[in-house]
LODREN-333178 format. One line per 5 residues: number of its first residue (from 1); for each residue x, y, z of N, C-alpha, C. Coordinates in steps of 0.001 Angstrom, whole numbers, m for minus. Atoms other than C-alpha are relative to their C-alpha. Layout:
N
NUM	X:Y:Z:X:Y:Z:X:Y:Z  ...
END
This chain:
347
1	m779:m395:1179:59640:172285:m27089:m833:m240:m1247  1076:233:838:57601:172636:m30481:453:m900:m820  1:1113:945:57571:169949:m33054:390:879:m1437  m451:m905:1031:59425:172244:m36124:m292:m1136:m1311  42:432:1635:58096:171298:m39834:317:1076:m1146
6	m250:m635:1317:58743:172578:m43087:m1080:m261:m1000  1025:m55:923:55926:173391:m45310:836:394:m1589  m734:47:1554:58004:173158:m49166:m808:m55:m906  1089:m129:1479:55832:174360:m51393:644:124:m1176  46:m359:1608:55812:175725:m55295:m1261:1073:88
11	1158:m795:471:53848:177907:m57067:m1217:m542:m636  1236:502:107:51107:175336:m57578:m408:m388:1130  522:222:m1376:50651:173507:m53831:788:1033:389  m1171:m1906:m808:52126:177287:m52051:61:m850:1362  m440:m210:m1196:53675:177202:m48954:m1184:m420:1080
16	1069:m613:m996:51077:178938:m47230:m1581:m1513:87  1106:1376:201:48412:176138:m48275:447:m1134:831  m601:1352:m908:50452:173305:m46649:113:456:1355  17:m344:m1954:50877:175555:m43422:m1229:154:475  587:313:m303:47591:175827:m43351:m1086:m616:631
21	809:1622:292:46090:172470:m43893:671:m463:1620  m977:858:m1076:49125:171468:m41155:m452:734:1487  694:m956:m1787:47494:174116:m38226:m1107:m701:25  1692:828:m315:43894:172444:m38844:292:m1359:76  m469:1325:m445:45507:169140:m38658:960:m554:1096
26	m637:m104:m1276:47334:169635:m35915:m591:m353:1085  599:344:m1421:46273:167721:m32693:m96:947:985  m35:m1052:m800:45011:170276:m30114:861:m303:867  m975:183:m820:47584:171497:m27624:1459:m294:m441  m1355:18:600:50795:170817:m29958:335:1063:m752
31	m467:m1197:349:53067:173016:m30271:1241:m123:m1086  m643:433:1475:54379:173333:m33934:543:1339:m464  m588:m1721:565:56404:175942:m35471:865:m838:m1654  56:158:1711:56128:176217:m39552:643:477:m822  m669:m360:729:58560:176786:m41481:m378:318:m1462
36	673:246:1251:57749:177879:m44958:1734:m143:m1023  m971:m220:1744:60141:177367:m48591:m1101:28:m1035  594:112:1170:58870:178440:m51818:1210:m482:m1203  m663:807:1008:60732:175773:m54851:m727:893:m1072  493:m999:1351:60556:177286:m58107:m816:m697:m1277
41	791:768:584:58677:174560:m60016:m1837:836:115  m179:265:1513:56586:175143:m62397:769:1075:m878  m1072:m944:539:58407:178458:m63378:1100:m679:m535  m1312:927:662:61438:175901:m63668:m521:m957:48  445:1717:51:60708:172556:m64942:268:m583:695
46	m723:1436:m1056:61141:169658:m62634:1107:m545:m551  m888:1522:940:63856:167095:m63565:905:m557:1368  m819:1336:m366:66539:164897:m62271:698:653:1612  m477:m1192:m1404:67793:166271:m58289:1452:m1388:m10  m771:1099:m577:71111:163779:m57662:m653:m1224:m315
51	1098:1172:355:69370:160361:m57701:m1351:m282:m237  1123:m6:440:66084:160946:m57975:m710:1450:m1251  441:m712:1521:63414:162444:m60551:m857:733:309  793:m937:237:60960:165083:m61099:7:678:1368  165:m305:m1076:62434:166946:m58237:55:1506:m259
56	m371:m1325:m76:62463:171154:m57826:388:253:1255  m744:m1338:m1048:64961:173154:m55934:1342:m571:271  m1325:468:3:68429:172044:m54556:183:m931:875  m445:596:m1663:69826:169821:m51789:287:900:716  m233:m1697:m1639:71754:173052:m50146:m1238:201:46
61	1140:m694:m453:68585:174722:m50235:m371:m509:637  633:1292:m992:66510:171562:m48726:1024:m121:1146  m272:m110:m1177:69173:170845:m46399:400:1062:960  m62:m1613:m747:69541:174369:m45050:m1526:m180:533  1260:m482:m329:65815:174678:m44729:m814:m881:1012
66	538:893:m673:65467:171491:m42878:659:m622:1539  m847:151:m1068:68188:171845:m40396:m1697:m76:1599  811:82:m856:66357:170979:m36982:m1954:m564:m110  1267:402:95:63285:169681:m38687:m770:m1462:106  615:1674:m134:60993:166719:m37702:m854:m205:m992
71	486:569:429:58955:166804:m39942:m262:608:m1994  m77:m937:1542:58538:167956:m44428:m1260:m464:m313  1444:99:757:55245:168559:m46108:733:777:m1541  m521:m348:1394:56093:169244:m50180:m911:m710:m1104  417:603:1043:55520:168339:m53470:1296:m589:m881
76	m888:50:1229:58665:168862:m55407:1455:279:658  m1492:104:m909:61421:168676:m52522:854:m1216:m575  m909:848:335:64593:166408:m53371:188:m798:1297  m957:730:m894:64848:163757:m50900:624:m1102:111  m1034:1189:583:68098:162282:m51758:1201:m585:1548
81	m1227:735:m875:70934:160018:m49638:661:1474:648  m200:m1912:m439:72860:163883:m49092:m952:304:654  720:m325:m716:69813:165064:m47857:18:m344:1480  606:1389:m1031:68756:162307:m45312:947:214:1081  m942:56:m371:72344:162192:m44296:362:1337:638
86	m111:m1043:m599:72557:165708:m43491:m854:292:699  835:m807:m616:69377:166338:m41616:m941:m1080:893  426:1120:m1283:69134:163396:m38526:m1511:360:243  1198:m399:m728:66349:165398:m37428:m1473:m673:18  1118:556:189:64132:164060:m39440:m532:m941:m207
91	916:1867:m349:61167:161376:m39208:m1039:m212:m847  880:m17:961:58808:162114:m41778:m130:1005:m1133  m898:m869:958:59189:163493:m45271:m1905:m654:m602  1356:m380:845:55231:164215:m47026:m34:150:m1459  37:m696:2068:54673:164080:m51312:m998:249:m60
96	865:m420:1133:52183:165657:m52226:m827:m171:m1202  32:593:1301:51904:163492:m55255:m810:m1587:34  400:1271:71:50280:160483:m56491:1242:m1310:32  m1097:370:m251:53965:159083:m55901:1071:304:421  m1145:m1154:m712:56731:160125:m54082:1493:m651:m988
101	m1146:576:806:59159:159297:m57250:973:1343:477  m911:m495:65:61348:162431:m56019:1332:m118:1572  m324:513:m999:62189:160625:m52819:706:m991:m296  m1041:1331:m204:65011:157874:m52261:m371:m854:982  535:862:m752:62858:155512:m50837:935:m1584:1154
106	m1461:458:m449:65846:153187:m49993:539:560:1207  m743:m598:m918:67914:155562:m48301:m787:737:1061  888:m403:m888:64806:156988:m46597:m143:m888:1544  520:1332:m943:64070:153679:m44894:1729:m465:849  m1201:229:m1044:67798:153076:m43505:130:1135:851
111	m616:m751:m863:67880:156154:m41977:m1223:120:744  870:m136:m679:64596:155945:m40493:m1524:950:m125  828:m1374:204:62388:158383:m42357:m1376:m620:m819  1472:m29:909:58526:157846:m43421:41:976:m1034  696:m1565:1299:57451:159204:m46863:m1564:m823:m412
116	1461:m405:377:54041:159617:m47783:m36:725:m723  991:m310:1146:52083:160164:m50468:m1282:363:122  1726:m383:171:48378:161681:m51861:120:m846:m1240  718:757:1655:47057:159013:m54447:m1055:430:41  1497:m657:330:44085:160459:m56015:m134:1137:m94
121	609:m1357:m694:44568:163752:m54975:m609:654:m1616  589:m861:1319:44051:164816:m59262:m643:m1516:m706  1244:622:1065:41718:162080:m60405:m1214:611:m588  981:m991:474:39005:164258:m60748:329:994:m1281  m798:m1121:691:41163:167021:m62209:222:m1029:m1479
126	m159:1061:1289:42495:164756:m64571:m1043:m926:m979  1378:632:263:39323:162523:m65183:m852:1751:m1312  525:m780:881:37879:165919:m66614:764:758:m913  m1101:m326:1561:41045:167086:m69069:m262:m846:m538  112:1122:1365:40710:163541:m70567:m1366:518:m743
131	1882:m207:815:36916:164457:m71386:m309:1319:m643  m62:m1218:1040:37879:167829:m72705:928:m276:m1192  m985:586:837:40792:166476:m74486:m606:m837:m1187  678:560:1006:38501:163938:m76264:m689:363:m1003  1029:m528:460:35660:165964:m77019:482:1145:m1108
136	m620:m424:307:38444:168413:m78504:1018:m412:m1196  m792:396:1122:40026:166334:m80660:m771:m773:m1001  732:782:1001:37117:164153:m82166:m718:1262:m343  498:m1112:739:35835:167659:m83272:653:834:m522  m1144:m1003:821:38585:169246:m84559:758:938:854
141	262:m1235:m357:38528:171947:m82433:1481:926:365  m1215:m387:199:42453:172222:m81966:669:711:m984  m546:m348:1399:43295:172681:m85765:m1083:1242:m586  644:m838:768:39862:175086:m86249:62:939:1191  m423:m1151:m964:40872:177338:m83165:1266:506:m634
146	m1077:m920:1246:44470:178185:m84632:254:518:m1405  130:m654:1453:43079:178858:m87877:m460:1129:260  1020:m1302:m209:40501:181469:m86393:769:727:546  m820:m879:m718:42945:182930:m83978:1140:527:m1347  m830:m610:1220:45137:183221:m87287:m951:665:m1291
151	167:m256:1186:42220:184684:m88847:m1156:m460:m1680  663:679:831:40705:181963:m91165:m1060:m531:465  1753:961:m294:37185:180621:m91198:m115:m1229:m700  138:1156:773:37268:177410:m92079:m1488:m894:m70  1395:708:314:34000:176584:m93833:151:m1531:m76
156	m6:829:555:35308:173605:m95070:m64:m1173:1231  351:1136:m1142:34914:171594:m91573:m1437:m1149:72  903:861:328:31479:171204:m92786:m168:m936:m885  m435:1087:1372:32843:168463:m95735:m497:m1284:1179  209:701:m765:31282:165669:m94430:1284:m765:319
161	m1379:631:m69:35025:164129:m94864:950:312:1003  m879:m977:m1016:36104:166694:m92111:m728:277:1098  1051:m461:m419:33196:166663:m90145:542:m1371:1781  m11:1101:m777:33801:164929:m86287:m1337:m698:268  565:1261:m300:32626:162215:m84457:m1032:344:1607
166	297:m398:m1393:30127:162234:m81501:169:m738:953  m583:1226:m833:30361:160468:m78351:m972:m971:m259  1052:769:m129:26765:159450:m78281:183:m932:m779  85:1066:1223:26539:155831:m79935:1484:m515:m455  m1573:911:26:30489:155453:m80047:38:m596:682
171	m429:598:m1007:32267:153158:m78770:1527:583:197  m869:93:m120:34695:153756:m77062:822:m564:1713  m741:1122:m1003:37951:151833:m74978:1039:783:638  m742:m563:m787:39425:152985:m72011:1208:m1066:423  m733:1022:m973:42747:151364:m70770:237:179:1210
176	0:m603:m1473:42686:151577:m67164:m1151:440:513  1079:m273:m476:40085:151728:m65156:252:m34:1878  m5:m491:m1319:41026:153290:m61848:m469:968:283  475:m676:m616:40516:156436:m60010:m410:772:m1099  375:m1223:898:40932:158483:m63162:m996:m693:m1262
181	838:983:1298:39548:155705:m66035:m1406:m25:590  1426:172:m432:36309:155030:m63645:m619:854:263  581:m1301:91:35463:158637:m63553:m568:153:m1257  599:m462:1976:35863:159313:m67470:m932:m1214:m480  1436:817:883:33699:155770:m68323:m1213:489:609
186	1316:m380:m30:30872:156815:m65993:m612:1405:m552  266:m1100:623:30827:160276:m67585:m562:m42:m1567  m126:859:1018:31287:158746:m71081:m1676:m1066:m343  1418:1028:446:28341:155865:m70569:m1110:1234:179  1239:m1359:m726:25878:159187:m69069:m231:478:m1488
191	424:m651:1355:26429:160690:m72783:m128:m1196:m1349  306:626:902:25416:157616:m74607:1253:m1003:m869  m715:715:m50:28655:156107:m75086:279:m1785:307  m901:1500:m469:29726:151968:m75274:850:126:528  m1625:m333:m701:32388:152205:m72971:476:m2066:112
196	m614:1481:m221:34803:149041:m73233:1093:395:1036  m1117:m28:m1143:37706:148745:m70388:1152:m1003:m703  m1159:1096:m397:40997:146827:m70617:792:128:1241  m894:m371:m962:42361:146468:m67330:284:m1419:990  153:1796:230:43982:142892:m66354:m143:m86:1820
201	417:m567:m1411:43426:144505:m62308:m1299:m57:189  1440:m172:m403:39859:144733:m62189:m715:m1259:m37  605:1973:323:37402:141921:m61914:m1600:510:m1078  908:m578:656:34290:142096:m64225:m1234:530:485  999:m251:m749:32078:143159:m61465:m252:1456:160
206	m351:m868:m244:33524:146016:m60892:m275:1861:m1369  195:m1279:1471:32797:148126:m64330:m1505:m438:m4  1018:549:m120:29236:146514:m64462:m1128:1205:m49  129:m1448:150:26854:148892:m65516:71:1340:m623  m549:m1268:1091:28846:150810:m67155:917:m34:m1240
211	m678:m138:1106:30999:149743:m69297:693:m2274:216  50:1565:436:32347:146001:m70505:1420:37:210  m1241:605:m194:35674:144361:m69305:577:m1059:m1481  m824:1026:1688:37439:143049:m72938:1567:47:m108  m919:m34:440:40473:142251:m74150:712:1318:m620
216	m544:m1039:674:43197:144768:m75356:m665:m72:m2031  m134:231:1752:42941:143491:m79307:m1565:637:145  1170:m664:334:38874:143764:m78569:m39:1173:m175  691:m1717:m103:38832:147128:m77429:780:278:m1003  m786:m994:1271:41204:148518:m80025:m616:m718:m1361
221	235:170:837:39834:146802:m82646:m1859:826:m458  1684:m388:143:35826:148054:m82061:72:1724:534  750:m1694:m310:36413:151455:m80576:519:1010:m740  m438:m1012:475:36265:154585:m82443:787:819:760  m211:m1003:m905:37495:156629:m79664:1308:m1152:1555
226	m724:915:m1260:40527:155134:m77302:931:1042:1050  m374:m721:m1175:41576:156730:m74031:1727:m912:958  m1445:658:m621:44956:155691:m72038:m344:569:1564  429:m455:m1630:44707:155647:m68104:974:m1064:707  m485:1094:m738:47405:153023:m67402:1142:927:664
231	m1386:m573:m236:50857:153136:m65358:1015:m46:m615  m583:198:878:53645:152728:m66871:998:m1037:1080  m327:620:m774:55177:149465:m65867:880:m844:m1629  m621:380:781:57500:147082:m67749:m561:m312:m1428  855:504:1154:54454:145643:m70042:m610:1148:m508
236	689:m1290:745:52647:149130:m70726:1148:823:m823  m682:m725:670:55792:150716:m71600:m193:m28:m1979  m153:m2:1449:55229:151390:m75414:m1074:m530:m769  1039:1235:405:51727:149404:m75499:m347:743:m1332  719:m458:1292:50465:151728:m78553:1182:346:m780
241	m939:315:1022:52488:151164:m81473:m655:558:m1282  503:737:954:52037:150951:m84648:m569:m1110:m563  917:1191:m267:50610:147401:m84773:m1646:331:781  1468:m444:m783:47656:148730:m82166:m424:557:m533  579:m998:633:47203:151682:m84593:m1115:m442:m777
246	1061:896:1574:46418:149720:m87430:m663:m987:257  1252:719:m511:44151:147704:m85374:m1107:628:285  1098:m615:m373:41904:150289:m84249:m539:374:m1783  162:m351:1417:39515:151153:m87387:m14:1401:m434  m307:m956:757:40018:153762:m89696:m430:1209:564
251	222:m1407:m575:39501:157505:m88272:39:m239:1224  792:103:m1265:39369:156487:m84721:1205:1437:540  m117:m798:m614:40491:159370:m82063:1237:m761:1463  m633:175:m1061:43704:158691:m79626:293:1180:931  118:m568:m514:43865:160022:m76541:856:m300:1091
256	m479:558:m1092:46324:159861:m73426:703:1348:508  124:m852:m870:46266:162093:m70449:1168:m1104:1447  m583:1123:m1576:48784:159116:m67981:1114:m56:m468  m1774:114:m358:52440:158986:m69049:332:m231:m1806  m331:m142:1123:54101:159761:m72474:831:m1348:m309
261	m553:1371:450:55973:156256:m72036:m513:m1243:m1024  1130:1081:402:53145:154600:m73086:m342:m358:m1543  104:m46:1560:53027:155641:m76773:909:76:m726  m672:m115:1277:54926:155449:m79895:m291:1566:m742  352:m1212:898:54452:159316:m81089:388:231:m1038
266	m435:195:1529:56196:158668:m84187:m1285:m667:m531  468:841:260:54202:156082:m84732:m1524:573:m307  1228:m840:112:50945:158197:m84151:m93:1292:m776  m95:m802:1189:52041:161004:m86508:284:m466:m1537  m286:1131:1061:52646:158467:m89027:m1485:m356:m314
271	1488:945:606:48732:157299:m88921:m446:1293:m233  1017:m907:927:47416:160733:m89171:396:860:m882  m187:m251:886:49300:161619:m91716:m718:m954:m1319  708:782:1718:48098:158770:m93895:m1583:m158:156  1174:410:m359:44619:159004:m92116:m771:m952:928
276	m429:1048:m804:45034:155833:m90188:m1606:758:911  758:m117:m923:43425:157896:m87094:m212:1612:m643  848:m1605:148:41267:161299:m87329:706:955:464  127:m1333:m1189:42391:163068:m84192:1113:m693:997  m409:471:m1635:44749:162633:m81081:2:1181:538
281	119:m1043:m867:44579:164625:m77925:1240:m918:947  m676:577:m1502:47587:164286:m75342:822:756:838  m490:m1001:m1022:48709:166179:m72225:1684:m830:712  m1395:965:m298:51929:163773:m71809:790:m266:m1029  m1249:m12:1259:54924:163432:m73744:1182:m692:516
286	m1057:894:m7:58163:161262:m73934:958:943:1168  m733:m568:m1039:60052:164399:m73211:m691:1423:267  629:m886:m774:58885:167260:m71266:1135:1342:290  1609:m312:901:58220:170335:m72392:824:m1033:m1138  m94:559:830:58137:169117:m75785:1042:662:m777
291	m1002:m680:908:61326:169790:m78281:m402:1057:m780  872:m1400:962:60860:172661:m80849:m362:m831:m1569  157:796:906:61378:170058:m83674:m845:m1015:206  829:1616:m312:59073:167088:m82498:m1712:342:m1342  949:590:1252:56473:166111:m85322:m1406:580:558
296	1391:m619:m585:53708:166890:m82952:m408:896:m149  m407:m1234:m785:53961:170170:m82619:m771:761:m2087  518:268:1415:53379:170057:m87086:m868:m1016:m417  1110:1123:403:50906:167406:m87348:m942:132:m149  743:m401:m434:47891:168336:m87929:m1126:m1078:535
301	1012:788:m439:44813:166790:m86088:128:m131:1551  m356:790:m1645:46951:166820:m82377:m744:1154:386  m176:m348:m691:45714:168534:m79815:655:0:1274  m1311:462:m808:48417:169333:m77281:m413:787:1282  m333:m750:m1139:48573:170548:m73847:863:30:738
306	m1750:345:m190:51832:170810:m71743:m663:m647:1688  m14:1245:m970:51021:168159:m69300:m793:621:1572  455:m517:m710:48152:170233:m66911:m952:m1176:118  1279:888:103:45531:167527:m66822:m557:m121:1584  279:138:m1467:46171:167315:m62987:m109:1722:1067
311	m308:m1932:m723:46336:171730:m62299:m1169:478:m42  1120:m609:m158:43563:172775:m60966:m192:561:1500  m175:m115:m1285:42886:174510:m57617:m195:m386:920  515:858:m561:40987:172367:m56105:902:m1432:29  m1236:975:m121:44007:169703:m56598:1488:538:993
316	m771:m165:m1017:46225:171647:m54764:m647:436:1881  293:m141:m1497:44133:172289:m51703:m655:m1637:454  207:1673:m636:43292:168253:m51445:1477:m264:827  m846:779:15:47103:167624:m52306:434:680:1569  m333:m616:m1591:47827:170172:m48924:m792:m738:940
321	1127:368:m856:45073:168415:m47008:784:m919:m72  m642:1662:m113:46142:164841:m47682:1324:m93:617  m1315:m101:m304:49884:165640:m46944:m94:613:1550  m127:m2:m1607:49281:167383:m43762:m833:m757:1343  977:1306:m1040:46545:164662:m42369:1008:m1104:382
326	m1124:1294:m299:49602:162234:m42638:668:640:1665  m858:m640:m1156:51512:164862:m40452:m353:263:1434  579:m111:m1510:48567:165120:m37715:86:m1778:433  449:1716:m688:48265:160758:m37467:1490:m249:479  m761:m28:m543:51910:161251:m37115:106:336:1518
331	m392:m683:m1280:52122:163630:m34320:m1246:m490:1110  1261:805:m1208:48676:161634:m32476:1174:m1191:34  m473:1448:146:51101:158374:m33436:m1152:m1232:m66  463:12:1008:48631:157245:m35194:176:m648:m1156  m122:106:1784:48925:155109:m38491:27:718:m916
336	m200:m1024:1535:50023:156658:m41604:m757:m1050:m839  1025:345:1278:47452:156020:m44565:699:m550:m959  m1000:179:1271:49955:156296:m47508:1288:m56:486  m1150:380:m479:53186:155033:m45869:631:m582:m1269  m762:926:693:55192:154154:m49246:1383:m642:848
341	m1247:722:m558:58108:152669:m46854:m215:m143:985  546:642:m1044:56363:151340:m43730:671:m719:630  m1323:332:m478:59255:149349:m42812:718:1020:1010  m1177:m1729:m626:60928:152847:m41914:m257:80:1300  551:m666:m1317:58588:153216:m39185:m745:m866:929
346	539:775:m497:57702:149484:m37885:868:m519:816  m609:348:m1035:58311:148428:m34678:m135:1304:769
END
């Protein structure tokens, strides 16, 4: 009898990509039959599914599509208590994601169901938006692109008063120094860059080389140029303020490509209005997309992007890979890699 999965794609990881990945990962001799769903994310924004968050598509839908299924490969499936509860079948539920926040990890684990995750799968991806993002905002290049596209030549960039900053010979302070932070400092030190770190996880061995393990106050106080790469956990929530602003010195360049929790955006349209900071670049926001009224949006000096830092194609054919390698160590029985609820499936 075949082993029935559900490949739950979107129109960024497709369908077809996860069925794929899940035939070449497939232990020879098993017999699997692939269900596909296409969720309508990013066409429709993600948000809130029943109890959990950043989910696309429905429960009916999901539990219709999963009737008889052992096993879900996805990104942006809902799997809530309803779900779980409706669809015994299943034993393993796949994210796609560097977290499976659209999963009910809880109710997963009483009813018996592994979820798995891809961490990493957009460090790269991401790692290189921050370094366009930077390079983009300590040169203007946000505010002298919508002038030209509207038209205007703005000579006046060459005022030395208006003139950016380079990397070479800055310093600048990354917070976080993981998959995506230890990409952008070794890129960063390569073009002549001081790279400072704050990260109270790492040991000082570990950056060595490349860049210097300091204090938060240090790094914000010495670097022209500051990058964000943390999670967002009870203590990061809100770390850049106003207080941090007006610690970093005068023109410096903010930048954060990791979770809109993290900043005060009032607070940062407030400094470059009075000058405070030069430039910010950020692909994350409080709320998502961004309002029509939000300050940002009129500020000049931001560069904005609507939260792609991790969309690239090469991120969705990892995030299919990683998600259906779980699904072959499954079906060998086999250890799962990224087991966020390991419990579920011990013993």
């Amino acid at each position: 009898m075949p082993t029935t999965v559900l490949a739950a794609g979107d129109h960024f990881v497709l369908p077809e990509l996860l069925a794929r990945e899940l035939r070449a990962a497939t232990p020879a001799g098993t017999d699997l039959d692939i269900r596909q769903l296409r969720l309508p994310w990013p066409h429709t924004p993600f948000g809130k599914v029943a109890e959990v968050d950043e989910a696309s598509g429905t429960e009916e839908e999901l539990i219709e599509a999963l009737r008889g299924v052992r096993i879900c490969v996805t990104q942006m499936a809902p799997l809530t208590e309803r779900v779980l509860a409706a669809c015994p079948d299943l034993e393993l539920f796949c994210v796609s994601r560097g977290g499976p926040v659209n999963a009910n990890l809880e109710a997963a684990t009483r009813h018996g169901v592994a979820v798995c995750y891809a961490p990493g799968r957009n460090a790269v991806a991401t790692a290189e938006h921050t370094l366009a993002l930077i390079l983009a905002a300590a040169r203007g290049i946000g505010d002298v692109h919508t002038d030209l596209k509207r038209g205007t030549w703005r000579g006046d960039y060459y005022d030395y008063t208006r003139c950016g900053i380079e990397i070479d010979g800055s310093v600048v302070g990354l917070v976080g120094f993981g998959a995506i932070g230890s990409r952008v400092a070794r890129v960063l030190h390569a073009m002549g860059a001081t790279v400072l770190v704050h990260d109270p996880y790492v040991r000082p061995e570990a950056v060595e080389g490349v860049a210097r393990l300091v204090t938060l106050e240090e790094l914000l106080s010495r670097s022209r140029i500051v990058s964000l790469h943390a999670r967002v956990t009870d203590e990061t929530r809100g770390m850049i303020g106003q207080a941090q602003i007006d610690a970093m010195p005068r023109g410096s360049v903010l930048v954060n490509c990791a979770r809109g929790a993290l900043v005060d955006y009032d607070a940062v349209c407030d400094a470059l209005d009075s000058g405070r900071l030069a430039a910010a670049g950020f692909d994350v926001f409080p709320v998502e997309p961004v309002p029509a009224g939000s300050r940002l949006l009129s500020t000049p000096g931001v560069v904005l992007t609507p939260h792609i830092a991790g969309a690239s194609r090469e991120v969705a054919h990892k995030a299919a890979r990683i998600v259906a390698a779980e699904a072959g160590r499954f079906l060998r029985g086999e250890p799962l890699a990224h087991c966020a609820n390991p419990e579920a499936v011990a013993g």
